[in-house]
C-alpha positions as CSV (number, residue, x, y, z in Angstrom):
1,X,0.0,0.0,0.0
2,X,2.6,2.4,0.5
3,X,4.5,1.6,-2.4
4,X,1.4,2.2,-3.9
5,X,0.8,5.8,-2.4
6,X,5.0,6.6,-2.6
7,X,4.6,6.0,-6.7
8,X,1.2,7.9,-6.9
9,X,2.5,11.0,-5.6
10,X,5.6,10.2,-7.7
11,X,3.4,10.2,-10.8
12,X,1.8,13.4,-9.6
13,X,5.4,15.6,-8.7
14,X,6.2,14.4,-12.2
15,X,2.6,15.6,-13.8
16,X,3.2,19.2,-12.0
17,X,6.5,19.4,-13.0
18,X,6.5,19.9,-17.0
19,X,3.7,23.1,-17.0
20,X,4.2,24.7,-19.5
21,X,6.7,27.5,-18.0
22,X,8.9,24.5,-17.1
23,X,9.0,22.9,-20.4
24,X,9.6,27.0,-21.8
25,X,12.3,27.5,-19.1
26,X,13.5,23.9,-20.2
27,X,14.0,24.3,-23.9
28,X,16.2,27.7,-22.6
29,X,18.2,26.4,-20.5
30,X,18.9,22.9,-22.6
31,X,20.1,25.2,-25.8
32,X,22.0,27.3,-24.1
33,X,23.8,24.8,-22.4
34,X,24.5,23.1,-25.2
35,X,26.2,25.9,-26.9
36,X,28.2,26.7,-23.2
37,X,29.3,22.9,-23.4
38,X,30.9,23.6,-26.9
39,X,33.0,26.7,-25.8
40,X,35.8,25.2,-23.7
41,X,36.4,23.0,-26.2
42,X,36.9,25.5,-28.8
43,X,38.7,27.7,-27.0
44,X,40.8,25.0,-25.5
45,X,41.7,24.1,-29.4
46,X,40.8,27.2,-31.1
47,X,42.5,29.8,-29.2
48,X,45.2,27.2,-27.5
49,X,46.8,26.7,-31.1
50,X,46.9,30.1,-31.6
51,X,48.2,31.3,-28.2
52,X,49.4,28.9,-26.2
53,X,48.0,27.5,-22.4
54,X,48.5,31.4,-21.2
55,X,45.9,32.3,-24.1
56,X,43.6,29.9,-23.0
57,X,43.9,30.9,-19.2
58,X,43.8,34.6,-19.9
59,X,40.2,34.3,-22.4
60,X,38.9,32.1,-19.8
61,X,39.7,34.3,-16.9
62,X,38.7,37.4,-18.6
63,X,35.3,36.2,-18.8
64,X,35.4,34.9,-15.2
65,X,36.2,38.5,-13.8
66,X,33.6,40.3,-15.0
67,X,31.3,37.8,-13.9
68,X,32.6,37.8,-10.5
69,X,32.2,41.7,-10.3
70,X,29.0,42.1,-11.3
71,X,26.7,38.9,-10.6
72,X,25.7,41.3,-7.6
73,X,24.3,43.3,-9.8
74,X,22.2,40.9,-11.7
75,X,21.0,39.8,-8.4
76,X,20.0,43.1,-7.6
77,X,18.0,43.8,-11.3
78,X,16.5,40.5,-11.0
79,X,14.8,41.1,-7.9
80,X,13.7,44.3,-8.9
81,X,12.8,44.5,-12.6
82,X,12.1,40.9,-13.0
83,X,14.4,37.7,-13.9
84,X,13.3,37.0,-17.2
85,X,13.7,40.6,-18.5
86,X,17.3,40.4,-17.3
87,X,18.3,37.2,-18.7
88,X,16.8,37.9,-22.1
89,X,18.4,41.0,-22.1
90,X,21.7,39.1,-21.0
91,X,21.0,36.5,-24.4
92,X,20.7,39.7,-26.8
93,X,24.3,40.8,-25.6
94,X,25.6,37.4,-26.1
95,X,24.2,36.7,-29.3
96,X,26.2,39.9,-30.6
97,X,29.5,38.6,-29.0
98,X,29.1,35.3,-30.3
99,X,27.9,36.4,-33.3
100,X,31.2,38.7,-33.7
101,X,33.8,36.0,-32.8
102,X,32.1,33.8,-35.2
103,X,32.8,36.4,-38.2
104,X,35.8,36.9,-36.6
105,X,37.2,33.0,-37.3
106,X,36.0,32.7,-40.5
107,X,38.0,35.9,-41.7
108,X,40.9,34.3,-40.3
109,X,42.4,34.7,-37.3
110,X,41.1,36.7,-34.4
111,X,43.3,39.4,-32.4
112,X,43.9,38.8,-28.9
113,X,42.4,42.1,-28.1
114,X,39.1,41.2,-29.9
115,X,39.0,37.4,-27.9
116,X,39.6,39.0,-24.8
117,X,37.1,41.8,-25.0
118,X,34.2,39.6,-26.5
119,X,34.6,37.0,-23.7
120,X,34.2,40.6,-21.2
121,X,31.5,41.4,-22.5
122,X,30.1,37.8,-22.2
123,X,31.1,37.2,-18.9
124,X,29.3,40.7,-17.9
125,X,26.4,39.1,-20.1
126,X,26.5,35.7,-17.8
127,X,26.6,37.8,-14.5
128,X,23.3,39.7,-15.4
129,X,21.5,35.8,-16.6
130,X,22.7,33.6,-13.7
131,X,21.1,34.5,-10.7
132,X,17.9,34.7,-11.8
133,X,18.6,31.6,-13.7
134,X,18.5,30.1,-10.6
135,X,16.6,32.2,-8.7
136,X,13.3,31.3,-11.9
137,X,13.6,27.3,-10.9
138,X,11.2,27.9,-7.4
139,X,9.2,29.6,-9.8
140,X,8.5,27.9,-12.2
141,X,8.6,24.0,-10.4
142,X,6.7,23.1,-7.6
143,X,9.5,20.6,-7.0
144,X,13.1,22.3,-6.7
145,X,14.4,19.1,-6.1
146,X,13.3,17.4,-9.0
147,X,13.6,20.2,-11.4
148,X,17.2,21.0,-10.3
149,X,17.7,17.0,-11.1
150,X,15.8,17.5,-13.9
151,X,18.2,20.2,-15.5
152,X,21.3,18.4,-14.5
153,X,20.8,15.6,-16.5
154,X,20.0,18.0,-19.2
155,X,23.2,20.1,-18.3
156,X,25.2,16.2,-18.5
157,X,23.2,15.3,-21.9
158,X,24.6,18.7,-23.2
159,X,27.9,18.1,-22.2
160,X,27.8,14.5,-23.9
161,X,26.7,16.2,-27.3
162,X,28.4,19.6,-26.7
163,X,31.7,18.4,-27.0
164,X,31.3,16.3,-29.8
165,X,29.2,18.7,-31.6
166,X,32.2,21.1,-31.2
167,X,34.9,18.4,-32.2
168,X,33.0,17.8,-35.6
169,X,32.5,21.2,-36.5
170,X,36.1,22.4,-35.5
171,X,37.3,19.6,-37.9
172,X,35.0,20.1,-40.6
173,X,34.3,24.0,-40.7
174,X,36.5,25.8,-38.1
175,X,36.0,27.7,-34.7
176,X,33.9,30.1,-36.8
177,X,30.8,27.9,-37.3
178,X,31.3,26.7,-32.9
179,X,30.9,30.3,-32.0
180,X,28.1,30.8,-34.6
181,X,26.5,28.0,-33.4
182,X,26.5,29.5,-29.7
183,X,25.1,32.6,-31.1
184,X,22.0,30.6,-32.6
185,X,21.4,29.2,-29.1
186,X,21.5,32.3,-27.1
187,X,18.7,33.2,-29.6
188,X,16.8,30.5,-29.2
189,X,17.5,30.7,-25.2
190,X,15.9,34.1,-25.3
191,X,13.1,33.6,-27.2
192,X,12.0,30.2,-25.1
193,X,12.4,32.8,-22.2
194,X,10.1,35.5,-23.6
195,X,7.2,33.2,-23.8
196,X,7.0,32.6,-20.0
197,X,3.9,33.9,-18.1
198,X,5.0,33.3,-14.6
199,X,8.1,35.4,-13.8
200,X,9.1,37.1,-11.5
201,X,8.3,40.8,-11.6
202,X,10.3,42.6,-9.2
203,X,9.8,43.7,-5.5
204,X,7.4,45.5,-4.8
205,X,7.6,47.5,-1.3
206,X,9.3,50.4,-0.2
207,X,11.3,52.5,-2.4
208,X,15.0,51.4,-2.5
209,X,18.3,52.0,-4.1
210,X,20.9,49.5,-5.4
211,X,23.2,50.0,-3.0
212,X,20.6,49.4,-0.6
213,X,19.4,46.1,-1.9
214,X,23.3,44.8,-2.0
215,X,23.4,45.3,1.3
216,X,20.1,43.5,2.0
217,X,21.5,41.0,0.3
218,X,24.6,40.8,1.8
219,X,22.8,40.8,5.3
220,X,21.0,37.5,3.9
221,X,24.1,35.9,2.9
222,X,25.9,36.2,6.1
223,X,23.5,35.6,8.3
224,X,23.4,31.7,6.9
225,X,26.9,30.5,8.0
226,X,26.1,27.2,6.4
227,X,26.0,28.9,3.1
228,X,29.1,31.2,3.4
229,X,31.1,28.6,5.0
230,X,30.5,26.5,1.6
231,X,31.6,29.4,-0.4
232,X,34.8,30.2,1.5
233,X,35.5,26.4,1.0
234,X,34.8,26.8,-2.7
235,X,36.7,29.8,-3.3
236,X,39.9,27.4,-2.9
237,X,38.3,24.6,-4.9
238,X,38.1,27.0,-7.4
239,X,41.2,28.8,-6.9
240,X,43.0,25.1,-7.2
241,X,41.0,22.8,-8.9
242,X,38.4,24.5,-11.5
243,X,40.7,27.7,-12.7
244,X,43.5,25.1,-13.7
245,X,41.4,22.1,-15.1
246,X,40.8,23.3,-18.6
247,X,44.0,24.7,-19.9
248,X,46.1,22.0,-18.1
249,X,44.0,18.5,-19.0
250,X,43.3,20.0,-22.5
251,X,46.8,19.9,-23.0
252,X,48.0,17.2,-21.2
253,X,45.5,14.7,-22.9
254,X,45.5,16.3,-26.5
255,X,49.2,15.9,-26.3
256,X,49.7,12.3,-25.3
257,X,46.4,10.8,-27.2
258,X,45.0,13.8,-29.2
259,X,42.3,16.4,-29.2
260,X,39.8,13.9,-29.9
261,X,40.6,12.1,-26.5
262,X,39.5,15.4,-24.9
263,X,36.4,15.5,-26.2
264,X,35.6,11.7,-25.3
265,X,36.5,12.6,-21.6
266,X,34.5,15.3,-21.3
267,X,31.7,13.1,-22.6
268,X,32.5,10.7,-19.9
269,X,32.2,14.0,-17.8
270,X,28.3,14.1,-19.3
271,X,27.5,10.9,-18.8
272,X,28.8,10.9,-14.9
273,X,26.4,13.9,-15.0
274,X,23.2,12.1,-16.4
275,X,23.5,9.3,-13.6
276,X,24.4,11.8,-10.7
277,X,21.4,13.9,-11.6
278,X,19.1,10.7,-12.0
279,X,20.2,9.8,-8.3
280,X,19.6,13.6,-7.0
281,X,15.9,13.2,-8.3
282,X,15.6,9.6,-6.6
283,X,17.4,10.4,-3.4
284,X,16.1,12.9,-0.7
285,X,18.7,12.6,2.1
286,X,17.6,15.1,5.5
287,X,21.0,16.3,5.5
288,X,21.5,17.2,2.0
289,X,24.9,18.7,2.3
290,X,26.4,16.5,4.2
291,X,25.3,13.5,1.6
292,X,26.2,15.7,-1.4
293,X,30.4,16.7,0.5
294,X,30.4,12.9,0.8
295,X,29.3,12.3,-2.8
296,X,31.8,15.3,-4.1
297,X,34.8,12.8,-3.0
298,X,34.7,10.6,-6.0
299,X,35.6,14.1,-7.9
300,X,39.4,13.9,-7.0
301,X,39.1,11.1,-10.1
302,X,39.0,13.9,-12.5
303,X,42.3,15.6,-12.2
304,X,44.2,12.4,-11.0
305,X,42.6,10.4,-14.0
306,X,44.7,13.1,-16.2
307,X,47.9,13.3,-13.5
308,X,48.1,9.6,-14.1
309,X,48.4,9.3,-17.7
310,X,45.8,6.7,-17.9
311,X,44.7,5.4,-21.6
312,X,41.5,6.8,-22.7
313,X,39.4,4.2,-20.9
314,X,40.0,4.2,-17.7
315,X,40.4,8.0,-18.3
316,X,37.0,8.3,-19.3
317,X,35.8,6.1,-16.6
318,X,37.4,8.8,-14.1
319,X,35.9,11.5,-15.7
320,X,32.3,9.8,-15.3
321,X,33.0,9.2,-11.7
322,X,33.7,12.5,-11.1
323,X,30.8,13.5,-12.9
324,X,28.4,12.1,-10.8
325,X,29.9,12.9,-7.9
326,X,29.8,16.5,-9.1
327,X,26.1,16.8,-10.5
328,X,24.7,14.9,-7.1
329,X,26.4,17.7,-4.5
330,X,25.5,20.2,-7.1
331,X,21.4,19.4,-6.5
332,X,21.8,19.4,-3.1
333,X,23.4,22.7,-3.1
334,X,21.2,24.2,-5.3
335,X,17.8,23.2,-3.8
336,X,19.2,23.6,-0.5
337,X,20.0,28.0,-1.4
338,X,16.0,27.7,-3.3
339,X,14.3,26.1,-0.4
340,X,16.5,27.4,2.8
341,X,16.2,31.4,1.1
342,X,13.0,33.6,1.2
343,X,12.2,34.6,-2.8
344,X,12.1,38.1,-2.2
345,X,15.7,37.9,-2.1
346,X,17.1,34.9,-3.1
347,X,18.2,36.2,-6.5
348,X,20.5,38.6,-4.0
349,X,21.6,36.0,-2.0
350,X,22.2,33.9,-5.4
351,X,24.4,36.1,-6.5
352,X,26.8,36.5,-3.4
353,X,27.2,32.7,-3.7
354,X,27.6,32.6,-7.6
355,X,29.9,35.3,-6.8
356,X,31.7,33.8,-3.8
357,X,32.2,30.4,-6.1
358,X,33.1,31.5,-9.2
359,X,36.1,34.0,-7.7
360,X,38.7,31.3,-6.9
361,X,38.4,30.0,-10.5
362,X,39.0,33.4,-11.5
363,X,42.2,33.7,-9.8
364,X,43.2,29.6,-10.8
365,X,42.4,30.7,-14.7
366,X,44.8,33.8,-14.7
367,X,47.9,32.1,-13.0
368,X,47.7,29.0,-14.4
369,X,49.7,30.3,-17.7
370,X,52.4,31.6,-15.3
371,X,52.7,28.9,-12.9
372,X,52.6,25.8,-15.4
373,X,55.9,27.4,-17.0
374,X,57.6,26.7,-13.7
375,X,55.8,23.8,-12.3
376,X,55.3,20.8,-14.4
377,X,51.4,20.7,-14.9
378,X,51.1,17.2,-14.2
379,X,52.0,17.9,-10.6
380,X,49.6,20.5,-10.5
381,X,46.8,18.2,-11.4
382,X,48.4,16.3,-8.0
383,X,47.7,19.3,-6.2
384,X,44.2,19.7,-7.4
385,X,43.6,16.1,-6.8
386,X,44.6,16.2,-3.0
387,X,42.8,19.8,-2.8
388,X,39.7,17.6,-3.9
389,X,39.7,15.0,-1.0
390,X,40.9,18.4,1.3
391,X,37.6,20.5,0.3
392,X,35.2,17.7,1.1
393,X,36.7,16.7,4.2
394,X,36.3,20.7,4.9
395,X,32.5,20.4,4.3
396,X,31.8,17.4,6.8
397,X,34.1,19.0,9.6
398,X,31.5,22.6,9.9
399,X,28.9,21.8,11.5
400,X,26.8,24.0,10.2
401,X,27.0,22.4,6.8
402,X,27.2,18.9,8.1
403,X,23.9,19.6,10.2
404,X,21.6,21.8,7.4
405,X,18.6,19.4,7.3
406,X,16.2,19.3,4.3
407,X,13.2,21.5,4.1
């Protein structure tokens, strides 16, 4: 009988969940995905032949510090003139960056200057779109939980095809036709977004400024020590482990068994992702944190899978490890900011913990160029692999992490 009652009320969380916002919101989020999962690959090969680890690490770092600077902002617009007028907004600018770049590679060979202001501009772009890309999921699913698993599985399913996608049309047409491509999905992204009827429009209340409602915001933030204990954890994940991941394994693994091999890892990434987010939907531990930092161990697989010099299958097999590992603590974290944060200002709060985890890859991105010139970058993968094992042992020792029970 209860098995019977658990899978009716399974039938009916799944029922509520595709509305037709969800599905819009869905179809957004997929596409533009897709075309995100194809940019570090082209710009690992694209702008890596043409300058080098230290070109790769300054274009990606470029558009990681404008992020970092003003996601508080886009928190701030979101909550008052509305997350979906933001984000499409954010899709217009990108579609004209993207749009540029791709003219840009099929003319022949793109200035520095114009990679690194382009991928400004688009980092501003993403600041303004993600919190409220976030912030939208409470909004438009009754279930956080199952629509943050939900779009998991889409981000893994993305970065299965992304990859590929980008692979193929690197070999056949050229960075050109990847960064064209991404241009087509920020329309589509923006379009999907339009057609929403339930969004958020704004706070209404007492008249405010923005410096005001950062403030607010930041009140929010710090008063949840669970939450900004996470993010001064993450800032050295970030700082150690993300920043130096792409230029290093992109190099390390298209050296010793080609670019191809890359791509196949990262889809080994995607499918780690699809069963992570699969077990996020089916599993509803009370102490979500504390089952997602236990999860996040099997991620040290990643960079020591590269460190190791394993051949392409068991290198795959480390990336999918890791990619279920990542995708599970991922849910948990999201639903837990969604479900623990009032919406009046959970776009605010969003943003200081976008902002938060996104700075230490920042600073990992810039030095990375620099550092692997006098450190061998296999040893730095060892050092992102220990930092691994050293950030989730961090999140089960706070206690205010380790206790944060399920709403």
């Amino acid at each position: 009988m209860t098995a019977t009652l658990d899978r009716e009320a399974t039938s009916r969380i799944s029922e509520s969940l595709w509305t037709r916002d969800f599905s819009l919101y869905f179809a957004a989020r997929v596409v533009s995905l897709l075309g995100d999962a194809m940019m570090p690959v082209a710009a690992a090969l694209a702008v890596g032949t043409i300058y080098g680890v230290s070109g790769v690490g300054y274009v990606l770092a470029v558009w990681t510090a404008p992020f970092v600077l003003f996601v508080l902002f886009g928190g701030v617009f979101a909550d008052r003139i509305g997350a979906r007028a933001v984000m499409v907004g954010a899709d217009l600018v990108r579609i004209f960056t993207q749009g540029v770049l791709a003219v840009a590679f099929f003319a022949g060979t793109p200035p520095l200057w114009l990679l690194l202001v382009a991928s400004a501009l688009s980092g501003t772009a993403a600041a303004m779109f993600e919190p409220g890309a976030k912030g939208m999921v409470p909004l438009v699913a009754k279930d956080p939980q199952r629509a943050n698993g939900t779009l998991k599985i889409a981000d893994a399913a993305t970065q299965l095809a992304g990859p590929v996608l980008a692979g193929l049309l690197m070999t056949l047409t050229g960075a050109g036709a990847v960064y064209a491509f991404d241009a087509g999905t920020f329309l589509l992204s923006g379009l999907c977004l339009a057609l929403i009827r339930h969004a958020s429009a704004g706070e209404a209340g007492e008249p405010s400024t923005v410096l005001l409602d950062l403030r607010r915001g930041w009140t929010e933030f710090r008063s949840r020590s669970w939450m900004w204990s996470v993010i001064l954890v993450w800032v050295f994940f970030g700082m150690l482990v993300f920043g130096p991941y792409i230029p290093l394994s992109s190099r390390l693994i298209g050296d010793r068994l080609g670019d191809a091999a890359y791509g196949w890892a990262m889809a080994g990434l995607g499918t780690g992702t699809v069963i992570g987010g699969l077990a996020a939907i089916r599993f509803r531990p009370s102490h979500p944190l504390a089952a997602g930092a236990v999860a996040l161990i099997g991620f040290a697989c990643i960079p020591l899978s590269v460190a190791l010099d394993l051949p392409l299958p068991a290198l795959m097999a480390g990336h999918l490890l890791g990619g279920v590992s990542w995708a599970f603590w991922s849910v948990m974290w999201s639903t837990s900011v969604q479900t623990q944060v009032a919406p009046d200002v959970l776009n605010r709060v969003t943003a200081y913990e976008v902002a938060g985890s996104v700075s230490g890859v920042a600073v990992g991105q810039a030095l990375v160029g620099p550092v692997s010139s006098v450190v061998e970058p296999r040893d730095l993968l060892f050092l992102s692999t220990g930092v691994s094992v050293a950030v989730c042992a961090a999140l089960l020792l706070i206690p205010p992490i380790r206790r944060l029970r399920r709403v």
